[in-house]
N, C-alpha and C positions, 0 to 999 in steps of 0.2 A: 281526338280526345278533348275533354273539358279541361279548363284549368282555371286556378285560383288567383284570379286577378286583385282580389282586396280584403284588407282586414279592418274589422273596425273593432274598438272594443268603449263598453260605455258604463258604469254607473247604473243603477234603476230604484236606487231609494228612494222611500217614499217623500224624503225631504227634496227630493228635488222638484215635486209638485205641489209643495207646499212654501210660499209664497216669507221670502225673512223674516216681517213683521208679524208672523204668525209661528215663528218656528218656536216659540213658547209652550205652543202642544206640543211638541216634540219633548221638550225639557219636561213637561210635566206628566208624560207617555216616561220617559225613562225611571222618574222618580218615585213610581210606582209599578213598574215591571218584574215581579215576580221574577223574574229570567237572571236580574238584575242584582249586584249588590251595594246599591245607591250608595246608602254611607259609608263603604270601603273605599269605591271608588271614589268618591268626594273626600274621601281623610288623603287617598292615596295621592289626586291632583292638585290637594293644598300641599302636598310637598314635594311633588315632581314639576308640576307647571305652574312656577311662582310668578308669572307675567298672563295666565289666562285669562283672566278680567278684559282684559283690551281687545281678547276673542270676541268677548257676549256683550255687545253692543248692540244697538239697533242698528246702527251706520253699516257695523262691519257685518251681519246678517243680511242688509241688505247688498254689500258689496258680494260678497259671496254668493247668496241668490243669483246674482244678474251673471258674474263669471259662468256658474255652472248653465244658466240657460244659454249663456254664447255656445259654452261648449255643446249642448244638443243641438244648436242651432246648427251647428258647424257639420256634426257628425249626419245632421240629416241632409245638408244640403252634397257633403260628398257621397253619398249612398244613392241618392235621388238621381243623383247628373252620372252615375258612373254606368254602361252599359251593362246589365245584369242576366243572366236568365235564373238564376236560383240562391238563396241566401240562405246557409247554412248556418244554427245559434245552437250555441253550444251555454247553458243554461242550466241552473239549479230548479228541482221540483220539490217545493215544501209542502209536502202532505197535500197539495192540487190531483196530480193522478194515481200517484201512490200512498200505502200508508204505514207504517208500522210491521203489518201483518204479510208485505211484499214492499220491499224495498230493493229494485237490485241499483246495482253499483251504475250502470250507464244503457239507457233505453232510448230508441228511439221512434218517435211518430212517423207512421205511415200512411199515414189517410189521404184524404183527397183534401181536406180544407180546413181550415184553422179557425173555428168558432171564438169570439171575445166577449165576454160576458160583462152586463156593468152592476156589480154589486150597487143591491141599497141600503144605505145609511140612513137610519132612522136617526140620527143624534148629529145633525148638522152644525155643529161645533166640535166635533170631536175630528183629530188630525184626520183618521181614513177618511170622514167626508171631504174635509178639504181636500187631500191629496185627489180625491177621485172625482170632484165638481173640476179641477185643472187638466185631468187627462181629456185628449182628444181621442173621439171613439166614431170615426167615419164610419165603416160599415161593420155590420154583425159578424162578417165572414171573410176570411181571406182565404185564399189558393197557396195549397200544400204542394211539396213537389215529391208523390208516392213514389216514381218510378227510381230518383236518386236517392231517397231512405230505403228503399232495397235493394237497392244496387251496394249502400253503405251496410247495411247489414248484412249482407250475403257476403260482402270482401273481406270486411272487419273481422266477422266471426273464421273465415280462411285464414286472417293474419293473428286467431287464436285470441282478439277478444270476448269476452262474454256477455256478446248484446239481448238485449231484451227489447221485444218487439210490442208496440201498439198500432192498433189501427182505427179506435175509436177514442175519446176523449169524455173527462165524467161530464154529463150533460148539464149541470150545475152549474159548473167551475168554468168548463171551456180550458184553450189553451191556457196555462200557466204565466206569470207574472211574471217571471224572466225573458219569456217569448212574447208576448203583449206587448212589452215596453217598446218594441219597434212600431206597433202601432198609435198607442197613446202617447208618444212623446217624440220620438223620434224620426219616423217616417209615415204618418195618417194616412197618405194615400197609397202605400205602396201596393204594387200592384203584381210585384218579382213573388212566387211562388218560395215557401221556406222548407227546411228540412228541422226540425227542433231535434237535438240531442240532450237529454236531459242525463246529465252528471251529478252521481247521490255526492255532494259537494259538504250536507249538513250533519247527516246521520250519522253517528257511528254504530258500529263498529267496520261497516264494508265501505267505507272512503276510497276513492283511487289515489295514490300517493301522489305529487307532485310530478316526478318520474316517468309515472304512470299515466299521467294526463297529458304529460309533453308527449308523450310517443302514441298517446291517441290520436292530439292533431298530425302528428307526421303522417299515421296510417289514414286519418279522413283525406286528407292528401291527395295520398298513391290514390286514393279509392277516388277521388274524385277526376283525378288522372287518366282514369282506366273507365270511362263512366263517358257517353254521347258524342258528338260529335262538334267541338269548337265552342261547346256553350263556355258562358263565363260567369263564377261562381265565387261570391262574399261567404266568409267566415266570419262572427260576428261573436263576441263575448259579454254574455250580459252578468252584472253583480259585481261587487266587491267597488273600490276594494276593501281597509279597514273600518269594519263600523259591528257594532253599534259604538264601541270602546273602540276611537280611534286612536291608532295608532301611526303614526309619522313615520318611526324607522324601519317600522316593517313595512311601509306600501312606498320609502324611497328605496329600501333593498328590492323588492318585488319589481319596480319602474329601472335599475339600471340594469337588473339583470332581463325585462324585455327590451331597454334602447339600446342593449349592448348584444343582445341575441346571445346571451350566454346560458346555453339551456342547463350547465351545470349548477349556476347560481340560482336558476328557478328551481331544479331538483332538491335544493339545499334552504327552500324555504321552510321552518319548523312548522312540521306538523301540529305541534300542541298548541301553535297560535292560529288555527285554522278551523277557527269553532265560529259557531253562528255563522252571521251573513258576511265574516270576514274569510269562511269559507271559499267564498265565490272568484277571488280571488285563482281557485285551481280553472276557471274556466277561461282567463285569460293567458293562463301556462297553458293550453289545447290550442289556443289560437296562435300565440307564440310558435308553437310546431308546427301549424300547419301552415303559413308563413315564412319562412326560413327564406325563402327566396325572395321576398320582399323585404320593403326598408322601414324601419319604423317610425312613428311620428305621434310625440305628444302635443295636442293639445290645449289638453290643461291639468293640472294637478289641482285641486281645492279641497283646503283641510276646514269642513263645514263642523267646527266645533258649536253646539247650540247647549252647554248646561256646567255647571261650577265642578260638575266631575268629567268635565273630557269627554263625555261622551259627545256622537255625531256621527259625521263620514268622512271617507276619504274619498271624493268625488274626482274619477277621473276620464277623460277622456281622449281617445288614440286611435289612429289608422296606420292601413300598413298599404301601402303600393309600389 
């Protein structure tokens, strides 16, 4: 049988391809985001974070910059040197494969190969270009591993979850930004075949609850368990964790409850602080499960605040062996 030799879990905002001295588009992307409510949020962190000043520095933008790149650094070189046959990422899909009109709760890709597409930026000052002139984008195509996306599918669905299957990818788009990031930032050359499981992380109203995502990774697991003969297989959690409105004590609550493997503390993360990309967050309660038997290991934690309202990331990165 296979088994689950490692976990890694990583960060993939776009601030972390975007260079400190530059993270000023970032503040001036918040200050006008629509999504956003700039002046509430800036009344709010002139009276909760009366030392934030000493955050929005150049100095300390670029100190944070250079931490969060150790930590890719770090995360690629143990994925790279670890013996692999298959990398399983368990990731959010924002309106990449799905839309509105079909949204299910947790799908995964089956195909034979993972297409990376490189958007163009026509407005080469604006933050996406810079984020996306810093990714590395070796080849057009990587190697999917079909045979154990339906081996997860076919067990999953026996252990009564509700998967949803693909086997092509929008021609456009290609794989998904949560599952790229191993290629553009992380590991450029890899060559280990993947299984993407895309978890509706952002949408509501069919969210998996925290509970619910921990006992997903249990059952990728068994399934992985029960799946070829002696291969050895990474779990891997892309997103999160608090951003865009970061948040400190929700992603130090979230960090003891994975170094302490307390899956009741992950279950008991609030749902109602589990909106936007601080969603992503439930992909690393998936990996937490399917990990149990492994030891954890942060890292680095990095609170990349870049604007006078708090916003940013919470930039972290973690294995598990």
């Amino acid at each position: 049988m296979a088994k689950v030799v490692l976990g890694i879990g990583t960060s993939h905002s776009p601030q972390l391809s975007v260079p400190g001295q530059q993270w000023q588009l970032m503040r001036e992307k918040d200050e006008t985001d629509p999504r956003l409510d700039y002046p509430g949020l800036l009344a709010k962190a002139n009276q909760v974070y009366p030392n934030l000043a000493s955050e929005l520095t150049e100095e300390k933008f670029e100190q944070r910059y250079a931490a969060c790149q150790r930590g890719i650094k770090a995360l690629g070189k143990i994925v790279s040197e670890t013996p692999l046959d298959a990398i399983v990422i368990f990731g959010d899909d924002q309106h990449e494969q799905f839309g509105d009109e079909n949204m299910p709760a947790v799908a995964i890709y089956h195909g034979e190969t993972c297409t990376v597409k490189r958007k163009q930026r026509p407005n080469t000052a604006s933050w996406m270009a810079v984020e996306a002139s810093n990714w590395e984008n070796k080849y057009p195509e990587y190697p999917a591993q079909p045979d154990l996306a339906w081996h997860l599918i076919e067990t999953l669905t026996d252990e009564e979850f509700e998967i949803t299957r693909c086997s092509t990818l929008r021609e456009n788009i290609g794989i998904g930004h949560a599952f790229s990031f191993l290629y553009r930032r992380i590991w450029p050359e890899c060559n280990v075949p993947i299984v993407p499981i895309m978890v509706n992380t952002y949408y509501p109203p069919n969210q998996p609850t925290p509970r619910r995502c921990y006992a997903l990774g249990q059952a990728v697991r068994r399934s992985i368990q029960s799946w070829g003969n002696g291969e050895r297989v990474a779990v891997m959690a892309s997103g999160g964790l608090s951003h865009v409105i970061l948040d400190e004590e929700l992603d130090r609550f979230v960090l003891d409850g994975l170094l302490e493997q307390d899956a009741d503390k992950l279950a008991a993360i609030p749902r109602q602080k589990l909106r936007g990309g601080t969603s992503e967050i439930l992909n690393w309660v998936a990996v937490a499960g399917a990990t149990e038997h492994l030891t954890p290991n942060l890292i680095d934690y990095v609170p990349t605040y870049r604007s006078p309202a708090a916003t940013g990331c919470g930039m972290t990165f973690a294995h598990w062996n």
